[in-house]
N, C-alpha and C positions, 0 to 999 in steps of 0.2 A: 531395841530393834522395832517392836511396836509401836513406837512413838516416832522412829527415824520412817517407816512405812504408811503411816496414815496417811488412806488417800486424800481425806479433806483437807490435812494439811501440805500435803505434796501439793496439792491443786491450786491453793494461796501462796504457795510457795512457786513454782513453776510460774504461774502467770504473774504474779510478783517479779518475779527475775526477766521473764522476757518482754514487761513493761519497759525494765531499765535500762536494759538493753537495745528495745528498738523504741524509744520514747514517740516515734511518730506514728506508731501501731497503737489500737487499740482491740484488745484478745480476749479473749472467752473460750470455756470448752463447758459440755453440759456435765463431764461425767470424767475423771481420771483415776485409773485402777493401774495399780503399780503388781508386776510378776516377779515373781522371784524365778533364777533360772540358776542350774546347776555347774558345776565346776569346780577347779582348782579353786578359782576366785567367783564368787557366787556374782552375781550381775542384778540387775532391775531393767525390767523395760518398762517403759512409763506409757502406758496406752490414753490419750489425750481423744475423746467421742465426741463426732459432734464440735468439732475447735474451729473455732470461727474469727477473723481480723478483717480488719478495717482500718486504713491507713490515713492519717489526719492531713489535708491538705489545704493548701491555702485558694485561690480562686485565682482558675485557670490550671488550675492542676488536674490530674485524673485521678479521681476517685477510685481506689480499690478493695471490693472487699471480695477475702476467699473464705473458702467455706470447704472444708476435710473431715468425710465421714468419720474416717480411723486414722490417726496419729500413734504411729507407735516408736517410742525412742531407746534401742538399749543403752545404759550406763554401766559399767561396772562399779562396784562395790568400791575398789581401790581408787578409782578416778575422783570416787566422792568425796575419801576420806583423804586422797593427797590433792584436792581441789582440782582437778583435771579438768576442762570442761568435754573433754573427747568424745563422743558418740558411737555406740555401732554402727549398723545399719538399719538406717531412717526405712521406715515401709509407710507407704499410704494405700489406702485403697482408691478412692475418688476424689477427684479436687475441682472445687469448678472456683476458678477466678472472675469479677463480674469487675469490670471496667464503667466509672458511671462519671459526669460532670458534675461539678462543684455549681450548685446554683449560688451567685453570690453576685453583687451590684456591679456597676460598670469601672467603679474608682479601683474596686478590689483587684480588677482583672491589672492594671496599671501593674503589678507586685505580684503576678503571677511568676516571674522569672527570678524571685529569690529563693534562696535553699531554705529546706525546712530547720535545717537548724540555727537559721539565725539571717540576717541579711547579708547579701555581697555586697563586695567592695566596690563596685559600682552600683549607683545607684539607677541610672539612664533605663527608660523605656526601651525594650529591643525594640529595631528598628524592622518595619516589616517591606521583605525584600519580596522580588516578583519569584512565583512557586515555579518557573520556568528555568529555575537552573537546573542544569544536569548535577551537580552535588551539592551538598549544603557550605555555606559560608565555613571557609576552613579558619576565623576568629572565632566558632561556635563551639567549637571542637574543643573538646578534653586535650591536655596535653598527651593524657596517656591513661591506656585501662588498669594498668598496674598489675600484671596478667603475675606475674613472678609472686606474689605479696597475695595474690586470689590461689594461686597453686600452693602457697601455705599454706595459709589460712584453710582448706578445704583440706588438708590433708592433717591440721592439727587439730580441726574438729569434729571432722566425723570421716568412719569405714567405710562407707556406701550410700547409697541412695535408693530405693524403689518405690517408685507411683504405678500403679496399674491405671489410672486414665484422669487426665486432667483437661478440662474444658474451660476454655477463655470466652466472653464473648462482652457485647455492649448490652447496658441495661436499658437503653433508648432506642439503639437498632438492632432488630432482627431481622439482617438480611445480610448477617455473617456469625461467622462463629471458626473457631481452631481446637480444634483435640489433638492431645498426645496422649497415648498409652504405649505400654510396658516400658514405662520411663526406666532406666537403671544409669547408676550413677557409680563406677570402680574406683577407688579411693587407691589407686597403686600408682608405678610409677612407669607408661605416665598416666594422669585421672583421663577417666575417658566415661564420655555421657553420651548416650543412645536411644535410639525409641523410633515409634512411628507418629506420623505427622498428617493430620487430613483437615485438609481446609476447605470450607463449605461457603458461598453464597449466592444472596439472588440479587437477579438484577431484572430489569424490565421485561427481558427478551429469553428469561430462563434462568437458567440454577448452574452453576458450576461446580464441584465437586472434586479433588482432587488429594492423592494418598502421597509418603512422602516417605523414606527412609534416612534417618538423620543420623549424625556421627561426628562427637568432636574429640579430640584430645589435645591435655593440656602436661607440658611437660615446663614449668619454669616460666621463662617469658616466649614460649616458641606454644604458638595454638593453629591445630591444623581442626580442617571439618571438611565434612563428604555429606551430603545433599542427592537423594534420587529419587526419581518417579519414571515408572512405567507410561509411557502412551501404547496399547495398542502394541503392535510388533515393534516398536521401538523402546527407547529410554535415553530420560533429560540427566543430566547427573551436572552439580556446582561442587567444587572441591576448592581447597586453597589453604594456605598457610602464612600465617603472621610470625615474626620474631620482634616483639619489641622492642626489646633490646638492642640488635641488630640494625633495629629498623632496616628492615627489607620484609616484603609482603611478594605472594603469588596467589593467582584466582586464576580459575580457569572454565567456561562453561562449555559441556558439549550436547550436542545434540544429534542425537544418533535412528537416523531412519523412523525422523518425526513426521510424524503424518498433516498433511499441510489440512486436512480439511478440519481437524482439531484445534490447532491452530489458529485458523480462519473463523472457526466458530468463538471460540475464546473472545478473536476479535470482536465479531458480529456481537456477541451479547451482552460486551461492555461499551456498547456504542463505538467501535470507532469504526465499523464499517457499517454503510447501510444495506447492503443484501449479505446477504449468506452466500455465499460462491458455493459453487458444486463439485468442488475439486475433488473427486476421487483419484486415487489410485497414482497419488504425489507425494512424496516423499523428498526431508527436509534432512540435510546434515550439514554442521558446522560446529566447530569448536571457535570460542573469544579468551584471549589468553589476557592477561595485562600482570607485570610482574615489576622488582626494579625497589630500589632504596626510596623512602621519603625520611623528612625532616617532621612532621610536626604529626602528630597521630590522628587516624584517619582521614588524614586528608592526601586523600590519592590523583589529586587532578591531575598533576603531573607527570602520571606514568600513563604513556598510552596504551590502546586496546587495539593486538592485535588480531584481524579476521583472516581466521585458514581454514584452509578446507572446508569451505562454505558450499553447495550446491544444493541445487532444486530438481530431482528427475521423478519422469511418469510419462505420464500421456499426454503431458501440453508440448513435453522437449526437457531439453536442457538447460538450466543457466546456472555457473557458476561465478565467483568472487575468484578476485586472485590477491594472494597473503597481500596486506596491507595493514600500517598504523592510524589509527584514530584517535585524535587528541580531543579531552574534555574540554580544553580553553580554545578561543579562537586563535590562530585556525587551527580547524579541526581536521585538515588532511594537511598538516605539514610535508606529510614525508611524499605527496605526490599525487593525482586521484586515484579515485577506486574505479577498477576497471571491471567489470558486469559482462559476462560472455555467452551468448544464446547460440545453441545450436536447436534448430526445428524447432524452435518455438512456435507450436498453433496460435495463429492471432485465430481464429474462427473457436477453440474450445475456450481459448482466456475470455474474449467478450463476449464468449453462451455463459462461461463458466459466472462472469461477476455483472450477469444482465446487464452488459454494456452494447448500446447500437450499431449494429450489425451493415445498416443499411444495403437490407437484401433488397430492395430495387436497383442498385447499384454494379453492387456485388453477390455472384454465386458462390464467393469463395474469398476468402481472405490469402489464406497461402499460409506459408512456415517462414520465419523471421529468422537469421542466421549472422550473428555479428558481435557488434561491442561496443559498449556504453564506457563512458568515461567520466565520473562523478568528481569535479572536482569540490562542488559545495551546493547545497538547496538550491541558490541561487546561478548554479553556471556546470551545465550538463552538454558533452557531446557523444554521438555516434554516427555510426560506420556502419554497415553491412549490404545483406544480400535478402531478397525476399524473391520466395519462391511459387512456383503453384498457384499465381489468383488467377480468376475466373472472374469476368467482368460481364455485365450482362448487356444486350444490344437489343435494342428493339426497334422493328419499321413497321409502320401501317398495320398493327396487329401482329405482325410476325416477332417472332422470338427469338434470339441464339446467345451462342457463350462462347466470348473471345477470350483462349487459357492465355496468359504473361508469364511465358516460362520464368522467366528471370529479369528482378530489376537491383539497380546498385545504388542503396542510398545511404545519403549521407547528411548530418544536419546538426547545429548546437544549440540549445539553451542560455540563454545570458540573459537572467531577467532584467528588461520585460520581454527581449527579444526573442524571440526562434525563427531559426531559417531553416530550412529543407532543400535539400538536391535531391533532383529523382534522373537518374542516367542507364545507360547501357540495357536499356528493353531490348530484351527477348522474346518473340513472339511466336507463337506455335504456327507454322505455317503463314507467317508473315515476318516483316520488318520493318524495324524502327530504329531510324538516326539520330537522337535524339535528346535533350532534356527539360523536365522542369523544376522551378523552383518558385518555392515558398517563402515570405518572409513577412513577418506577422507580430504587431507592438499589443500585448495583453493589456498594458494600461491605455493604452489610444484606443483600443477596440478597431482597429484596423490596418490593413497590410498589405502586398501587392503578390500579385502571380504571373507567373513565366512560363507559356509553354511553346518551345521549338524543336520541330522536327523538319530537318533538309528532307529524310525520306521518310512516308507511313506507311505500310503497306497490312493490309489487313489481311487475314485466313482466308480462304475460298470460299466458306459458308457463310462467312460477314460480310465479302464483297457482293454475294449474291445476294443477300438479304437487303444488304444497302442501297446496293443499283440495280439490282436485278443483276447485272454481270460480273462487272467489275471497274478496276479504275490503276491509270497506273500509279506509281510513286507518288502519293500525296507531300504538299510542300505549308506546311503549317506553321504559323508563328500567331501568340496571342499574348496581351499584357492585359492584364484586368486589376483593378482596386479592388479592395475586399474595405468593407465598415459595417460594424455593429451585425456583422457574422452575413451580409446581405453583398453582389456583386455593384459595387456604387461607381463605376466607369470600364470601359472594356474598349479594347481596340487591338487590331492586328490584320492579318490576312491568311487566303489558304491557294493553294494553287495545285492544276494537276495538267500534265500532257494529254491525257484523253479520258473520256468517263462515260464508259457504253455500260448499256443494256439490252430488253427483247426489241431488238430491230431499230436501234435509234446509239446515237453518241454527241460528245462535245467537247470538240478541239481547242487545246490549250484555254483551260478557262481558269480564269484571277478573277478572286476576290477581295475587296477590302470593307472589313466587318468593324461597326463602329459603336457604340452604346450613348441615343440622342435622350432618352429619360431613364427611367430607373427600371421600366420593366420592356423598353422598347430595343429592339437593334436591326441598325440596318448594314445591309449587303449593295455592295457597289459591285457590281457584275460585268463582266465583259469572256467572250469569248471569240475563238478567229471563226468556228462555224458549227450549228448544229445541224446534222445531217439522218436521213432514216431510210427505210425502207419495208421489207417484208417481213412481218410477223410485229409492226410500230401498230398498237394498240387504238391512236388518232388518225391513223391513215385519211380516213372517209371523213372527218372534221376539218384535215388540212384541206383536202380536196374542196369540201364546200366552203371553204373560208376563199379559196383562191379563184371561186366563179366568182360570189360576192364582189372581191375586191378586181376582176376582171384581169387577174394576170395571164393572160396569154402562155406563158411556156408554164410546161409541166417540168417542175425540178424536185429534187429529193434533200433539199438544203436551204438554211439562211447563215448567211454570210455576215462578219463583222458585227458581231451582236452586244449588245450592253444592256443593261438594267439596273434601276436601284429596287429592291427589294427590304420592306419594310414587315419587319413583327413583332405582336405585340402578344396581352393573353388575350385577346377578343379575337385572333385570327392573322390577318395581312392583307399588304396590298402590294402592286406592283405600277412600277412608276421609270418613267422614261424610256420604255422598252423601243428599242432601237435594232435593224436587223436590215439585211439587203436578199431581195428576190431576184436574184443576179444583179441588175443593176438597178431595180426599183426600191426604194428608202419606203418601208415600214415604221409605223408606231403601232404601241399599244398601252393600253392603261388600263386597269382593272385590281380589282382587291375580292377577298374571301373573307365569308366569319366563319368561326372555330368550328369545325366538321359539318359544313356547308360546301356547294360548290364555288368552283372560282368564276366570275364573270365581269365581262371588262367589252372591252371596242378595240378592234383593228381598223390602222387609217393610213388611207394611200391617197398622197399629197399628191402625184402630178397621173391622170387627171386626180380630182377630189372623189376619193372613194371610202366608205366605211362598212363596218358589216361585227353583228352582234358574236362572241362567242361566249358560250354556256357549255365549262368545263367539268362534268362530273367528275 
């Protein structure tokens, strides 16, 4: 018995045997003390200090070597002497595994993809494919894990398992690392292995951190595992089951009142977003299910992934998914697109929230976005809906206001490189609009055309006063512009209105036709049947002296049959062919203004020949 106990020789003996046994390891321990333990049948636990491997590998392989404070093995007595190789239960206290690369020439790496034991039967370079597929090449693939033949094997050699904390990490990068502690391993039927799980790293923009509850069981060829972590008042949880035997597989991910600004951060800090959104108080839930028989082990491209019960709520709105299949191979929406459904979605908190442009000179308000998206592929997106609540802002000669659009109806698709846009059925708070327009815009040309007509416009009360001082009736609108390299590169159209008064003045039936002669120039072709004024008309005492000058005899309150071309530019404007009747006497005028300066020009009366300065403040 003293001689069968000897730790020195147990310890030659032991690493002796699990040389021969894992030939690609190489093992050490500093110190092994054998206990004797009480019973029916007396036992040995072999405590292994300090036991250390290193696993031999050829170049391109990963290097690993662990490292186990306390190794401790029971054997029974009887196992030893009827050769059994069976174990009790294995305990460890600490394990750190270190992961490191094989420094080794460039020929060597050519033979990184043969087994250690010996070369495969093919000899061919792998081929290196693009890292952009959604799963690995299913030729790569094992036929099978042998799950039935590991549920032996695990149960003919040892009772259990316990590590109290095991750490993985890179011996070249430390800006990750994995611990598991209170590993435990139940050798029944069926085996089931458990523990906690927390994975740590950094990246540029911070450190991420996260805790894990894991769980597998293994009964034959049928292996199920449960996966969970806490976010915050929610929790992620991966569950799923393999037979494979059966071949048939189920996985299932949910996600249950996940907090989107966790999320969002997650993103932010591994680059794929460049701000941080500030989404508070959003909350994520969805389950991805994918279930279904294969042929060849792991390789599941074939079975698609359905999405249910997927939604987004908080304070931006609503959006949810409606059940849909998603196939790995093209195409990847077989079964129909994915239909995306917004109710009150803030467009004003989504682009505060992801510092996207606002454009508040524009707009006081974006509104709430209420509709349906329709994903049929990256490349070819439509939608549908309703937008509520904008506030647009108006401004005249210093003065200010905000025209609300209760309601508009739009509608538009993606088909790269295209997008079009419909915008119809304006609702206007205290006005009206007949009307639509449209967008349609080539990403790869860098340019597009625009559409806007309205038979009627009719603005708010406080827009019509800001704009004319009074008002104006049914505006009659129609405009075609080219858009290139994001700039208006030609424009044309017209606008028309039956009367357009203000403080003591108006102008009957007046047409426009608005035209784009350079890049930053446009002009207006003018005509009207008459501009007429009276009391409280601001120029009164201007017309007046303009009318001794030019000697017209009757005193009228009107010019009759009137036209102009009206030309602007950014340095200001001018005015050109102005044409008008003083009853029956023919008016011209010509005149231009620079940019917040006055206007000044000549009035000219052809029969007799008269002219006379005006300086328009």
């Amino acid at each position: 018995m003293r001689l069968l106990l000897n730790s020195e020789r147990a310890q030659t003996r032991i690493i002796s045997e699990v040389q021969k046994k894992f030939p690609e390891w190489e093992v050490k321990a500093d110190r092994v003390q054998l206990h004797l333990a009480s019973g029916i049948w007396p036992g040995v636990t072999v405590e292994l200090g300090r036991f250390q491997g290193s696993r031999k590998v050829k170049c391109g392989e990963p290097e690993l070597h662990i490292d186990v404070d306390s190794l401790k093995i029971p054997v029974s007595l009887w196992s030893l002497l009827v050769q059994n190789s069976k174990t009790g239960l294995i305990s460890m206290d600490r394990v750190d595994i270190e992961v490191a690369e094989k420094n080794c020439d460039r020929e060597a790496v050519v033979e990184s993809g043969q087994s250690l034991a010996g070369p495969s039967k093919s000899s061919k370079v792998p081929s290196t494919k693009s890292s952009s597929q959604l799963v690995p090449d299913s030729t790569a693939l094992p036929e099978q894990l042998g799950l039935r033949s590991i549920y032996n094997e695990i149960r003919q050699r040892v009772s259990g398992l316990k590590i109290e904390e095991v750490s993985i990490f890179l011996s070249k990068d430390h800006n990750w690392s994995l611990k598991i502690s209170q590993l435990h391993l139940n050798v029944e039927d069926p085996i089931t292995l458990g523990g906690d799980l927390s994975i740590w790293s950094r990246w540029e923009r911070g450190e991420l951190r996260q805790d894990f509850s894991f769980a597998l069981s293994l009964m034959g060829p049928l292996l199920e595992w449960n996966l969970e972590t806490g976010v915050k008042e929610g929790k992620v949880s991966w569950t799923g089951q393999m037979d494979e035997e059966a071949k048939t597989f189920l996985q299932q991910l949910k996600v249950h009142q996940g907090p989107m600004s966790d999320l969002l951060s997650v993103l932010y800090r591994v680059g794929l977003l460049d701000v941080l959104p500030e989404m508070k108080r959003v909350w994520l839930n969805c389950e991805l299910t994918q279930g279904g028989g294969f042929k060849r082990q792991l390789d599941f491209r074939t079975l698609p992934v359905r999405i249910d019960k997927c939604r987004i709520d908080g304070e931006v709105g609503n959006i949810s998914v409606e059940p849909q299949l998603v196939y790995f191979n093209e195409p990847h929406l077989k079964s129909g697109p994915i239909a995306v459904k917004f109710k009150n979605l803030s467009l004003d908190l989504l682009f505060e929230n992801f510092a996207l442009p606002k454009m508040d000179v524009i707009f006081a308000r974006l509104g709430n976005w209420s509709g349906q998206v329709q994903v049929t592929s990256l490349k070819e997106v439509s939608f549908s809906g309703i937008l509520n609540g904008m506030k647009v802002n108006v401004s005249h000669q210093s003065l200010q206001g905000i025209e609300t659009i209760e309601q508009i109806e739009a509608r538009g698709s993606w088909r790269d490189p295209q997008l079009k846009v419909n915008l119809s059925h304006f609702s206007l708070t205290g006005g009206e609009a007949d009307g639509e327009a449209q967008l349609s815009y080539d990403k790869q040309k860098n340019e597009g055309d625009f559409l806007v007509d309205f038979k009627r416009l009719s603005f708010s009360a406080p827009i019509q006063r800001l704009l004319f001082q009074k008002g104006a009736k049914p505006l009659q609108i129609h405009l075609e512009a080219g858009l290139k390299d994001g700039k208006v590169d030609h424009l044309k159209g017209k606008f028309g209105s039956e009367e357009i008064y203000g403080q003591g003045w108006s102008v009957k039936n007046i047409e426009s036709k608005i035209s784009q002669k350079k890049q930053e120039e446009f002009q207006f072709d003018l005509k009207a049947s008459a501009f007429e004024w009276g009391e409280g008309f601001r120029y009164q005492d201007l017309i007046a002296n303009q009318r001794k000058q030019l000697e017209l005899k009757d005193e009228v309150q009107s010019l009759k049959d009137l036209s102009a071309r009206v030309v602007l530019d950014t340095e200001g404007g001018r005015i050109e062919r102005f044409r008008g009747k003083w009853l029956k006497v023919p008016l011209q005028f010509e005149g231009g203004w620079v940019r917040g300066e006055h206007l000044e020009g000549q009035f000219r009366r052809t029969k007799p020949s008269k002219t006379s300065e005006l300086i328009l403040q």
